[in-house]
N, C-alpha and C positions, 0 to 999 in steps of 0.2 A: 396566937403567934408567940406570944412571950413562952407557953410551955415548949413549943418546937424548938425556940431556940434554948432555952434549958437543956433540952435534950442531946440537941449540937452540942452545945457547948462540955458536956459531962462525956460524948463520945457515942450516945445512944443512938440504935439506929433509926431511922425512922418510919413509920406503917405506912401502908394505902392510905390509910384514913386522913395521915398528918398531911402525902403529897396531894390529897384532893383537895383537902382545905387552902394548901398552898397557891393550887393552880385557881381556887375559885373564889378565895376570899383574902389574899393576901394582900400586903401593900407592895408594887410595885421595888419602892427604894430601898423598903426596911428589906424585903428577900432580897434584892439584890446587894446590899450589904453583908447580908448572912452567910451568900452563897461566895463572896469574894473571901470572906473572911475564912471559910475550910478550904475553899482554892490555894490563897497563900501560905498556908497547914502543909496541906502539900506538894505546891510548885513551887512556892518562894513567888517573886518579880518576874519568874521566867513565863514564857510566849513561845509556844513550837511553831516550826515553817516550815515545809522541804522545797526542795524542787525537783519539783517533777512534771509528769508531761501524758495526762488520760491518753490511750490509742482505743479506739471500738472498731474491732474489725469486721463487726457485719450488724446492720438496725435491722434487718431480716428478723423477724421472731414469729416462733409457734403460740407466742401467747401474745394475747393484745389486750394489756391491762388499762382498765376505764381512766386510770390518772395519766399514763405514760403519751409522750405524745412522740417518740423517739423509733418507735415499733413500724417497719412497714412488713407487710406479707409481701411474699416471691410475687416478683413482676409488677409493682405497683410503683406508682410513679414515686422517683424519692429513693426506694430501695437503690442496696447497698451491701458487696460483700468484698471486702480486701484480700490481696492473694497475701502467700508469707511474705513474700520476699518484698511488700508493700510496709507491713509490719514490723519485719526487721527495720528497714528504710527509715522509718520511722523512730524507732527504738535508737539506731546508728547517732541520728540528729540528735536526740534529747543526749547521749553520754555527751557530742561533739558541745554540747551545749552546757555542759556542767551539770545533768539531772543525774539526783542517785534514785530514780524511782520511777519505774512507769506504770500506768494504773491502766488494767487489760478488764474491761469487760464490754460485751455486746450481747444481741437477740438469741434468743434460741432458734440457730440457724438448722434447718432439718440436713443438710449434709455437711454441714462442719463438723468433723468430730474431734472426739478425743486425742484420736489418731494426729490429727493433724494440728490440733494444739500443742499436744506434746512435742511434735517435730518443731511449732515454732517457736516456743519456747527454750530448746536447745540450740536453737538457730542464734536464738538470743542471746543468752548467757554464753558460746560459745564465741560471737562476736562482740558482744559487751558486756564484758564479766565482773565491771563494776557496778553495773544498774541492776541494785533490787527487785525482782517483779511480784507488785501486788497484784495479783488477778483473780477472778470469778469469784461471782456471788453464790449463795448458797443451792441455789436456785438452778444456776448453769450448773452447776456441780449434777443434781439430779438430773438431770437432760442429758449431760457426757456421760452418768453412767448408764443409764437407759438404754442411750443407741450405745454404747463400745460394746468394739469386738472384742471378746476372751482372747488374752494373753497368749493362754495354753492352748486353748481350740482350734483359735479363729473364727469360730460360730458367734453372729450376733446374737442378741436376746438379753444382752445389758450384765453389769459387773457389780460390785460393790460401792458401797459408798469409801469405802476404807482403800478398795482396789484404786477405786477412781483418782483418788487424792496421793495413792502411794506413789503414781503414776504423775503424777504432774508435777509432786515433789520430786524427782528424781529427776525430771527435767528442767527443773529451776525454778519452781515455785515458793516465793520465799514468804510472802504473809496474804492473806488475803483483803479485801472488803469488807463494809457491812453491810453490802446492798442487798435487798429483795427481802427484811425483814419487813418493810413498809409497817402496818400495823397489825401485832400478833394474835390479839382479840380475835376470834376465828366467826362471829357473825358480821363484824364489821370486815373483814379482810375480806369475805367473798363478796359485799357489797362493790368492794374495789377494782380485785384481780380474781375470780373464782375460778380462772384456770392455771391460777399461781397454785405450788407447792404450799398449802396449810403452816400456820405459824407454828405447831408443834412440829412438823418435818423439819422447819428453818433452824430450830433450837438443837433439834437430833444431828445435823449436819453438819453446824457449827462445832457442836460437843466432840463428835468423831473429828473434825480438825486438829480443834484446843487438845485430844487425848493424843493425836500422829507428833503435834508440835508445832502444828500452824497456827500463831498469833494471827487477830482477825479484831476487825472494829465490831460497831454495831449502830443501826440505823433504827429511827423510824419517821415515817412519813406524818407529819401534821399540819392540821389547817384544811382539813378536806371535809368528808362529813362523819370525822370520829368526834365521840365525846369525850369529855374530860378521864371521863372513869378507863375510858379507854387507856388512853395515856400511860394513866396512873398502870394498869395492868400488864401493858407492854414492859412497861419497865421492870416492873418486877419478876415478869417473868427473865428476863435479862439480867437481873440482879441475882437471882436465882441459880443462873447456869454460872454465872460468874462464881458465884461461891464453890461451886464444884470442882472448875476449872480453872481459874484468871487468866482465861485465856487471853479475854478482848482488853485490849489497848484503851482504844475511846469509843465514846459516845459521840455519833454527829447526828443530832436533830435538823430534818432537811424539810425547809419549809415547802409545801405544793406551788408550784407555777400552774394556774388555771386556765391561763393564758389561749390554749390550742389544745386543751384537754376534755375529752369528753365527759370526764369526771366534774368539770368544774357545772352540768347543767342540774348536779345535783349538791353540787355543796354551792357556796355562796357565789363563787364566781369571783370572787376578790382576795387578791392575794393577801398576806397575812401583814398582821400589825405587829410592826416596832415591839410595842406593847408586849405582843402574843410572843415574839420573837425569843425575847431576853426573860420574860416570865418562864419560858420553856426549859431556856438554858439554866436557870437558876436553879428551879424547881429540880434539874435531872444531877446538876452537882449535889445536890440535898441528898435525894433518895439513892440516888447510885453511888451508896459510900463506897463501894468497891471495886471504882471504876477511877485509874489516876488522872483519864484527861479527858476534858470535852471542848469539844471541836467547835469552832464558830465558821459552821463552811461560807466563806464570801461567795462565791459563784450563785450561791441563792440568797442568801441572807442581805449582798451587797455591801460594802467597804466601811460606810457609817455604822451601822447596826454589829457586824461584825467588831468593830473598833469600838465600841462600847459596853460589847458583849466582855469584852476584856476585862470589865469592872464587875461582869455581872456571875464569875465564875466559870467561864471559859482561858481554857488557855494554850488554845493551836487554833491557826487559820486556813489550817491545812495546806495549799503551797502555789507553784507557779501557774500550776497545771496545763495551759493550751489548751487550745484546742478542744473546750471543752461542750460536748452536744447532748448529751441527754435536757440536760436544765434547761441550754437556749432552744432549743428543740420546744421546751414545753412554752419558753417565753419568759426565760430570765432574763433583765433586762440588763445584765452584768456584762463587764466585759469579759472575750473567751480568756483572759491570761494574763497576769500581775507578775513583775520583773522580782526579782528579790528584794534589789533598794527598794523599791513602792513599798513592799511588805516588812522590812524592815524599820521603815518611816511611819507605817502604821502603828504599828509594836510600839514603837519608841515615843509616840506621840499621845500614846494612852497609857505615857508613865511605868511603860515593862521592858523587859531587855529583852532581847531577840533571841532564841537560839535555832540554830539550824539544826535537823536532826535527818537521820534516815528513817526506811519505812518502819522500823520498828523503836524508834525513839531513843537510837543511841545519838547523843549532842556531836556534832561535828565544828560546828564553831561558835563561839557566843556573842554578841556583838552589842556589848552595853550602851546604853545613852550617853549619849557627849561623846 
């Protein structure tokens, strides 16, 4: 530990090797001190928040990944598809409501298309041309260009990845997600989701983004049955595209709810420890030197852990959201939706100053302590 933090402390970056020791033999307090101490490097006292308000407009999906418990096939009980003008509705409420951001992802629905994302999308920005829209994962991205119809033709038989994205940027596409990178180790991913898109497709997809100019987070799922080494490799390969591009914003470590998951009969079945929580987020401020912000999602992670993660080299809690189902779906025991004051009170209560930012992390208001 002492050479790692040498190395911190001189600017060096740090290997696989140093984040595996981290995650497997570390002291809890001393990394979390370490990992505070390059956070205030480069945040200072500041805490990001937004508000904003998740819509999923269909849990209809062609893939039914072993961790996801959000996913139903057409005609099952549960399923679920929103028309636009359901989505707009939606969307209307959150500006009416003070949100700069609404967060668009759902299934891969077999006749949703492009087509009709795009129209709602303009729907959107057309009626609420203050609300940012973060939408689709890298994953939907692959799916819309599959089935979309040519521009030029009209023949199906699927478009670009570059087509697909110029196409939803022009309708209002303003940053996306980091969903559907779950974990990018490719023998442990298809243990999880093997008719997901390959984690080398997720880095390709992303990269064509970061090159159009779409800003975009980055995820991975932990606490299921990856190992450490895992981890350690997801990141780097994420560390990696980063240096080519900087494109991604933050890093959010989203803990598994095993809760209603078929996944959980093969990992422990027990949701993740405090412990594991705040080890995670430390460890990923360490090795993702080139990444300015990581996320303490409350929706999973829950208010305590999240509010302490603040110490541990986190520094966004991501936002109001509503309405939020993927997670409770799986069996997060959080509640759907946290007011601003709550979130602000949090912030301020783990000795940070709050700032409110939009989905691409320009500050809109700051709201110090006292």
């Amino acid at each position: 530990m002492r050479d790692i933090t040498a190395k911190v402390d001189r600017g060096e970056r740090l290997s696989e090797k140093d984040a595996l020791f981290l995650f497997e033999g570390a002291d809890l307090l001393e990394l979390g001190e370490l990992a505070d101490r390059v956070n205030v490097a480069k945040n200072g006292n500041r805490v990001f928040f937004n508000v904003n308000r998740h819509i999923n407009p269909t849990n209809i999906c062609l893939s039914r990944c072993a961790f996801c418990a959000f996913s139903k096939s057409e005609g099952e009980e549960g399923a679920y598809e929103m028309s636009a003008d359901e989505v707009l509705s939606r969307a209307k409420k959150a500006a009416a409501d003070g949100a700069t951001e609404i967060h668009i992802v759902g299934g891969l629905h077999p006749t949703m298309t492009l087509d009709w994302y795009c129209d709602t999308l303009t729907a959107v920005k057309r009626e609420c041309p203050s609300l940012k829209i973060k939408g689709f994962t890298a994953v939907e991205i692959e799916h819309f260009a599959k089935t979309a119809n040519s521009a030029k033709t009209g023949q199906t038989g699927g478009i670009t990845i570059e087509a697909t994205l110029e196409r939803l940027i022009d309708s209002g596409l303003d940053s996306m997600p980091g969903g559907g990178a779950e974990i990018l180790e490719e023998a442990t991913r298809k243990r999880i989701c093997p008719e997901k898109i390959s984690g080398t497709r997720w880095l390709e997809i992303m990269e064509i983004a970061h090159r159009l100019g779409l800003r975009s987070n980055a995820t991975m799922l932990y606490g299921h049955v990856e190992s450490m080494y895992d981890r350690v490799v997801h990141m780097a390969r994420l560390r990696e595209l980063q240096d080519r591009t900087g494109g991604f914003m933050a890093f959010i470590p989203l803990a598994f709810q095993p809760k209603h998951s078929e996944l959980s009969e093969q990992a422990s079945g027990s949701p993740t420890t405090g412990f594991d929580d705040l080890k995670t987020i430390a460890v990923a401020r360490l090795f993702l030197d080139n990444f300015d912000h990581m996320k303490s999602y409350w929706v999973m992670l829950g208010e305590k852990i999240s509010q302490v993660s603040l110490n541990f080299g986190a520094d966004d809690l991501d936002g109001t959201v509503e309405e939020e189902k993927i997670a409770h779906d799986a069996g997060a025991a959080t509640k759907e939706r946290m007011t601003r004051t709550e979130l602000i009170g949090l912030i301020h209560e783990a000795g940070k100053t709050a700032v409110e930012r939009d989905s691409v992390y320009t500050a809109l208001k700051e709201y110090p302590r006292g």
